[in-house]
VEXLUMGU-815525 format. One record per residue (C-alpha): x, y, z; residue number from 1. Coordinates in nm, 4 decimals. Example, Ala and Ser with C-alpha at 12.3 -4.5 7.8 and 13.67 -1.06 7.14 Angstrom:
<nodes>
> xx,yy,zz,num
> 1.2300,-0.4500,0.7800,1
> 1.3670,-0.1060,0.7140,2
</nodes>
This chain:
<nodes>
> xx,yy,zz,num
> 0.0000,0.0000,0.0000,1
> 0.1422,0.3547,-0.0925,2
> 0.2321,0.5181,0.1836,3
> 0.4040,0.8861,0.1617,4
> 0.5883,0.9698,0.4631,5
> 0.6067,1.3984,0.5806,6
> 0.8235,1.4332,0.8819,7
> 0.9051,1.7102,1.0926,8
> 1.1487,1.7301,1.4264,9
> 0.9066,1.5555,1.6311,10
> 0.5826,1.4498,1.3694,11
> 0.5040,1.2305,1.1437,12
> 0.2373,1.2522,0.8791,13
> 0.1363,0.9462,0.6457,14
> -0.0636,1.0321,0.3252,15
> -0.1800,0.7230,0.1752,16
> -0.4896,0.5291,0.0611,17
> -0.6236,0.4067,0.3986,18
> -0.4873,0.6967,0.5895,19
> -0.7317,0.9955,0.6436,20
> -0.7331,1.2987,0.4474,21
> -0.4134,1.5363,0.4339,22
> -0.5002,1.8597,0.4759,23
> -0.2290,2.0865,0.3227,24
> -0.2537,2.4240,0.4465,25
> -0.2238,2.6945,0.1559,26
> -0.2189,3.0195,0.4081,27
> 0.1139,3.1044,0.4080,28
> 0.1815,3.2385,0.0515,29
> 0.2035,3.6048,-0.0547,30
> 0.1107,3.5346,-0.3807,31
> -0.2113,3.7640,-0.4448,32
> -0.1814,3.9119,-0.0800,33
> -0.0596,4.2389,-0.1197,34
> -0.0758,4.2710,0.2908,35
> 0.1582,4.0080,0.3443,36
> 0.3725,4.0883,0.0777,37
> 0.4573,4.4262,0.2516,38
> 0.4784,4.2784,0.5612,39
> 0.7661,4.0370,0.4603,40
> 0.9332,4.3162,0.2867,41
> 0.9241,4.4664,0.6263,42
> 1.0840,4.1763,0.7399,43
> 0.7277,4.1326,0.9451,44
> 0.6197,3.7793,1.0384,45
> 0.3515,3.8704,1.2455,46
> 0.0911,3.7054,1.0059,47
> 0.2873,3.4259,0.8689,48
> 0.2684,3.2909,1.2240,49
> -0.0440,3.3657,1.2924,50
> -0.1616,3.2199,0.9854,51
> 0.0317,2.9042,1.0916,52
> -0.1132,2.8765,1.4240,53
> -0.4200,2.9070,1.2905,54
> -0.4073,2.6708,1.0129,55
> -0.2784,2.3921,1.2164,56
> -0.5981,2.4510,1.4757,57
> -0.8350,2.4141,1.1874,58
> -0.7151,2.0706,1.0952,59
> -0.4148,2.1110,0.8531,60
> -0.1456,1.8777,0.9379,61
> 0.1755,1.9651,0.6549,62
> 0.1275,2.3729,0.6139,63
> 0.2269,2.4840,0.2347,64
> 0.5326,2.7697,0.2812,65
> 0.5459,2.9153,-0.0552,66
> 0.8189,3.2561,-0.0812,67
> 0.6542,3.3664,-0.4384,68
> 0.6788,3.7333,-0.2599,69
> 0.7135,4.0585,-0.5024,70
> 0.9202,4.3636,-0.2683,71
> 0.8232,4.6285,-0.5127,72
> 1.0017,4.9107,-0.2749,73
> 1.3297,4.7035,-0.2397,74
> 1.3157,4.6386,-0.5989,75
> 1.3231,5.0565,-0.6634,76
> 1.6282,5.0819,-0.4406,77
> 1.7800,4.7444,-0.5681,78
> 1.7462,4.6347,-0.9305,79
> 1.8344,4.2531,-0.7982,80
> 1.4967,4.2329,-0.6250,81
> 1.3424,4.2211,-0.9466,82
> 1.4810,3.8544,-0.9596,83
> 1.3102,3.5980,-0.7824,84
> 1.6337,3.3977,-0.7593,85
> 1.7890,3.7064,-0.5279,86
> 1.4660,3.7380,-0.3564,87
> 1.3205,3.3747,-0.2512,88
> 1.5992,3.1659,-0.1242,89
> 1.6301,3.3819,0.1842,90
> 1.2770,3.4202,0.2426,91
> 1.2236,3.0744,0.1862,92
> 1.4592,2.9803,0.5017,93
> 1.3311,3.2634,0.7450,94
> 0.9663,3.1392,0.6574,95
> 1.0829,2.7704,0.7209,96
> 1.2453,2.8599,1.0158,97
> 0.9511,3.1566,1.1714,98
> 0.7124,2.8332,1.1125,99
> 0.9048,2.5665,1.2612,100
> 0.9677,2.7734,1.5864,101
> 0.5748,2.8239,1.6716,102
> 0.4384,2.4878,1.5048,103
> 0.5006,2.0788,1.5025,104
> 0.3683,1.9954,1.1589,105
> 0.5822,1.9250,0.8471,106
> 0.6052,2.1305,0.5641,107
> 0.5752,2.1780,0.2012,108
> 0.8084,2.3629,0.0260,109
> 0.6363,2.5709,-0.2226,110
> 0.8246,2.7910,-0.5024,111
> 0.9099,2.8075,-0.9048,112
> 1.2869,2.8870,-0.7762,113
> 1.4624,2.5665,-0.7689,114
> 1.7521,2.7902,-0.5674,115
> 1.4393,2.8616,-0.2962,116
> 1.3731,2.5055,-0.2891,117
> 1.7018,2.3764,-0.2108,118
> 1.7440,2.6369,0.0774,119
> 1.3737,2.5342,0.1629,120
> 1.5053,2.1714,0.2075,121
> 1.8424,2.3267,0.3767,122
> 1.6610,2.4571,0.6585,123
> 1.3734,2.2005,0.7105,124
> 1.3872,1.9857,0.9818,125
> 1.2771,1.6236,0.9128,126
> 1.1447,1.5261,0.5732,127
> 0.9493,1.7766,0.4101,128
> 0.7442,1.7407,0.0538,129
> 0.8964,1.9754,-0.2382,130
> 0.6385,2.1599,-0.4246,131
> 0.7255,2.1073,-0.7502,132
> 0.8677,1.8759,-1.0096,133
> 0.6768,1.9159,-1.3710,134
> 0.6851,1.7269,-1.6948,135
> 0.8848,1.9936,-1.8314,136
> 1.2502,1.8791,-1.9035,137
> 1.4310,2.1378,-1.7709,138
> 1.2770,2.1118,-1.4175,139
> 1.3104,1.7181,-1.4092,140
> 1.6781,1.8208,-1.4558,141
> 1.6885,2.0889,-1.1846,142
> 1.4226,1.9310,-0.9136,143
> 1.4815,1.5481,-0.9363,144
> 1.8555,1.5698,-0.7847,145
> 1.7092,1.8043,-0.5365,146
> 1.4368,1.5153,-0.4250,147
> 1.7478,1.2407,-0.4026,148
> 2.0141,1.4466,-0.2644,149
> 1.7469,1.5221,0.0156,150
> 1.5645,1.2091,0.0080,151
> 1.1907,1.3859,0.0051,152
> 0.8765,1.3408,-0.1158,153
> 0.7436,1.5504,-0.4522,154
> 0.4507,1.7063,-0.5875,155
> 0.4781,1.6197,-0.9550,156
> 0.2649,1.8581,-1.1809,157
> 0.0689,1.7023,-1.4763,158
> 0.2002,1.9449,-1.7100,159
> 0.5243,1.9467,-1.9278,160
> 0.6863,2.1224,-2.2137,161
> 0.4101,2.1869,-2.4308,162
> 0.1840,2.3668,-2.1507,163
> -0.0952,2.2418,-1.9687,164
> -0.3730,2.0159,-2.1640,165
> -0.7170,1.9813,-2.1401,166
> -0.7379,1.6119,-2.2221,167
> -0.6613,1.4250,-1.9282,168
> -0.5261,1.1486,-2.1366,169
> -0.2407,1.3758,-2.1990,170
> -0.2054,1.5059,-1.8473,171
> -0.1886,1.1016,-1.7442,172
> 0.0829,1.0124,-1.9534,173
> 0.2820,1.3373,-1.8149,174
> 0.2675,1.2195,-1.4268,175
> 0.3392,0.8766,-1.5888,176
> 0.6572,1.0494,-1.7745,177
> 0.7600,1.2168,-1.4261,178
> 0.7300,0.8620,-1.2144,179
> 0.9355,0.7044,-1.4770,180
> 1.2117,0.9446,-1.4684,181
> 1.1790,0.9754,-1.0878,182
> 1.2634,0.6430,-1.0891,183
> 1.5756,0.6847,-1.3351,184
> 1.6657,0.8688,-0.9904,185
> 1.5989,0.5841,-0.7950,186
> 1.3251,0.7818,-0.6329,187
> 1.0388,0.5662,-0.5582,188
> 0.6624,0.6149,-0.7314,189
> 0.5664,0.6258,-0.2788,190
> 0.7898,0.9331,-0.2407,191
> 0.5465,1.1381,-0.5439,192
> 0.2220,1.3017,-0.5113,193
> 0.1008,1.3798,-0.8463,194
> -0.1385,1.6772,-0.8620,195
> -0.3461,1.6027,-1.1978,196
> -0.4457,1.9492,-1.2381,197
> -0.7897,2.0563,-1.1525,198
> -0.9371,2.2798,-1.4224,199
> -1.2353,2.5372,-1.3094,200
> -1.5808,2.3372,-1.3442,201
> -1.7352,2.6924,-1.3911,202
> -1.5068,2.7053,-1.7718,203
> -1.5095,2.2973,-1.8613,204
> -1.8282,2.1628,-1.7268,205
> -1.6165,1.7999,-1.7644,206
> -1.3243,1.8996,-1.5256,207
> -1.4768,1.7407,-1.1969,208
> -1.5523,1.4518,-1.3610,209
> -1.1708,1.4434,-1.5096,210
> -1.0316,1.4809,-1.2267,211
> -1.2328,1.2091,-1.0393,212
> -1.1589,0.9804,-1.3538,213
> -0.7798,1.0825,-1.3338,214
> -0.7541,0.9984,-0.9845,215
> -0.8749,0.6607,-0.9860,216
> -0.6370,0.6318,-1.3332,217
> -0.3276,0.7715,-1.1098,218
> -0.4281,0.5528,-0.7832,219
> -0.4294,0.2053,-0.9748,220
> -0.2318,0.2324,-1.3227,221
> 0.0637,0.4253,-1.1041,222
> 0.0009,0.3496,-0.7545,223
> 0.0588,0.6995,-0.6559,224
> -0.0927,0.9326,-0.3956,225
> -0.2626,1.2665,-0.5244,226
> -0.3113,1.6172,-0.4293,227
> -0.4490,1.9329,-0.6097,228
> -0.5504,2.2938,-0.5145,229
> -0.8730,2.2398,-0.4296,230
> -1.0236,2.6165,-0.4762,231
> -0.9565,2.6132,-0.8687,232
> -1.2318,2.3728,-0.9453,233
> -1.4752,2.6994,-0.8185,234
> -1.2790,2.9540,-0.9564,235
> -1.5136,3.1978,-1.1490,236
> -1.8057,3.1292,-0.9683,237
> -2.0204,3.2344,-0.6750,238
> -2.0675,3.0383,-0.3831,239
> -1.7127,2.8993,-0.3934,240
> -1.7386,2.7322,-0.0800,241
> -2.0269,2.5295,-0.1530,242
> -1.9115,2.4088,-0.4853,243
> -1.5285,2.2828,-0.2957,244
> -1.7293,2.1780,-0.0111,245
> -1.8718,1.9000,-0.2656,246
> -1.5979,1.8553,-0.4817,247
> -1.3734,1.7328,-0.1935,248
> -1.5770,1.4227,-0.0917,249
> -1.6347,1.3527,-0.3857,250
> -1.2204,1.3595,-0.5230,251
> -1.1540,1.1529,-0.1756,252
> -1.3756,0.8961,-0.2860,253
> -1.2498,0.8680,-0.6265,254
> -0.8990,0.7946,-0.4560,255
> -0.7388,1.1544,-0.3553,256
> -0.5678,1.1466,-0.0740,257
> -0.4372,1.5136,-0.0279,258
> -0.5473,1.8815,-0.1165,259
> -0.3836,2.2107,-0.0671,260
> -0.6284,2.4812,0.0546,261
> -0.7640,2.6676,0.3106,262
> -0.8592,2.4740,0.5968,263
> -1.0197,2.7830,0.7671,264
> -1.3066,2.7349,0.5798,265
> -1.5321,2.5454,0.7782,266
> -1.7773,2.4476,0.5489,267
> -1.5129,2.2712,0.3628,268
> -1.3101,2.1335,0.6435,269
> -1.6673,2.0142,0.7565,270
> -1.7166,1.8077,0.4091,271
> -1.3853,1.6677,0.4502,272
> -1.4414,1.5243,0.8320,273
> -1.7635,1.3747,0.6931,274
> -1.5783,1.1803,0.4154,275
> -1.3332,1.0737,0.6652,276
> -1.5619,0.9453,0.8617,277
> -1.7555,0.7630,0.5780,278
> -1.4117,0.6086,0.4334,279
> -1.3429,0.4297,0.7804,280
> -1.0730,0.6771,0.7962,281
> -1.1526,0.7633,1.1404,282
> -1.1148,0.5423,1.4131,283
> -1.4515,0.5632,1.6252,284
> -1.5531,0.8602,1.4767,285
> -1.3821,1.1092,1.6882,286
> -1.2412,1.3454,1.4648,287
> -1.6448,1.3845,1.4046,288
> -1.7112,1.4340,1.6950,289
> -1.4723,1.6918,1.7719,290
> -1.5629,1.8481,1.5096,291
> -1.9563,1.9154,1.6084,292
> -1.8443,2.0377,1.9189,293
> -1.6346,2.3230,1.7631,294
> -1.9047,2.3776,1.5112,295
> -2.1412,2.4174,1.8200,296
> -1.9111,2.7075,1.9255,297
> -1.9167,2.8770,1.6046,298
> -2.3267,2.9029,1.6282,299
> -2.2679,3.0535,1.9430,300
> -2.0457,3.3270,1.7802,301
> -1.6896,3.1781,1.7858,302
> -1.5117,3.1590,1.5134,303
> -1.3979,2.8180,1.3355,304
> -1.0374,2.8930,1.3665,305
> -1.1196,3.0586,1.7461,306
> -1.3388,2.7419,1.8330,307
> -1.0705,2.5405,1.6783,308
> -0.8144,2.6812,1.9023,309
> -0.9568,2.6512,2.2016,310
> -1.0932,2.2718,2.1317,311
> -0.7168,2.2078,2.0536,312
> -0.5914,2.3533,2.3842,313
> -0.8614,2.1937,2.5586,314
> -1.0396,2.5137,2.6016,315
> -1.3717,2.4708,2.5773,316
> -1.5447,2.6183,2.3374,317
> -1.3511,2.9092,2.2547,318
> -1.4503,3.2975,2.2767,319
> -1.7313,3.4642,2.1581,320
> -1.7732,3.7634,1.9311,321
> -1.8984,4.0877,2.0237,322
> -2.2399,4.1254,1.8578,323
> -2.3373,4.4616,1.7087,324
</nodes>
């Protein structure tokens, strides 16, 4: 049975087939957050851990550190801040190392900058998973040393060379490509998540359905665990929530065993306890039931990651909001 082992200093996280769902928590990214972008350029952390702390309450157990972070002030003064490669290979390791000090879970090492990566892995404690390796040959070269020298886990992106395709024949035999020459590395198909791509439902009214097709495809052709962003199948449309809130359960029971996302969203982190629970991937129910008692403290005015918190710290049921 494929198991993919995440370690940090003191925790270990399995994703596999019979293992429950791995929450991956997207927070900490400055990508499209103008706020924390300045912050960082500040050299403020202030969110990033908060961000963490709260992530980890809500349910996420690897937290996504991605250093994709634009310093449009520094770059004025600096020309070499225009370049990513100056920029994200220091942030990378004072994110990794902000995080570790405050939380317990592993990581994923999120960035485009293979430099980033490697100081990413330089500065993680235990055995994170790199975020990414594509089909593209240039960053098989670059990443795929990376994953051996470091002996990690790897999202593989089912995408190469000639872009990203909407059949997902094509986007098989790409993830198929990678886990071949993964294993030219003598890296093993356990030790890569493949993310299969998850087109917007609201532009290609097929894409849940290819992606739920894909899955099982990846999980028994491959024998390889799966993960995905999980907000881009509601991209574009209203009610975002609802439509990931029923896309999840339905992805885990085609065979997925991982998402990246926000799992301070409790509607969704709701749908994904539930599916848990109905895949006999928790033992006596009692992530469920935990659950219904934080959501019990959100009627009463909490909030999810508040209730969270305090449920986690053995708090009760966390502090109300003011009411105006």
């Amino acid at each position: 049975m494929t198991r993919t082992v995440l370690e940090s200093k003191t925790k270990t996280v399995v994703i596999g087939f019979d293992e429950p769902f791995c929450v991956i928590g997207e927070r900490i990214n400055p990508t499209g957050r103008k706020k924390l972008a300045a912050e960082l350029e500040m050299g403020d952390f202030s969110t990033v851990e908060k961000d963490a702390l709260e992530q980890v309450a809500c349910g996420a157990t690897v937290l996504d550190i991605n250093s994709g972070a634009v310093f449009s002030n520094k770059m004025a003064e600096d020309p070499r801040y225009a370049d990513n490669n100056f920029v994200e290979p220091p942030l990378m390791a004072e994110l990794i190392a902000r995080v570790q000090a405050i939380t317990d879970v592993p990581l994923c090492i999120d960035s485009s900058v293979p430099a980033a990566l490697e100081a990413g892995l330089a500065a993680a404690e235990g055995r994170p998973l790199l975020n990414s390796v594509t089909g593209e040959e240039e960053r098989l070269e670059l990443v795929l040393p990376l994953v051996k020298k470091y002996n990690v886990p790897v999202v593989a992106i089912s995408n190469d060379d000639t872009g990203i395709s909407e059949d997902p024949d094509v986007r098989f035999e790409v993830a198929k490509k990678i886990v071949q020459r993964a294993a030219d590395f003598g890296i093993p198909a356990h030790d890569i998540v493949v993310d299969p791509l998850v087109m917007p439902v609201g532009a290609m009214a097929t894409a849940g359905r290819q992606v739920f097709t894909l899955v099982a495809r990846l999980r028994e052709e491959l024998g390889v665990n799966t993960t995905c962003g999980a907000s881009n199948i509601s991209f574009g449309l209203p009610n975002r929530h609802g439509v990931n809130a029923a896309f999840l359960p339905m992805a885990i029971g085609a065979g997925m065993t991982s998402a990246i996302m926000n799992p301070v969203r409790s509607v969704e982190m709701e749908a994904i306890r539930a599916a848990n629970l109905l895949m006999d991937h928790d033992a006596n129910g009692m992530e469920w039931i935990k659950l219904a008692k934080v959501l019990e403290a959100v009627k009463e005015g909490a909030s999810f990651a508040e209730a969270s918190a305090a449920a986690a710290s053995g708090g009760g049921r966390g502090r109300r909001r003011a009411r105006g």
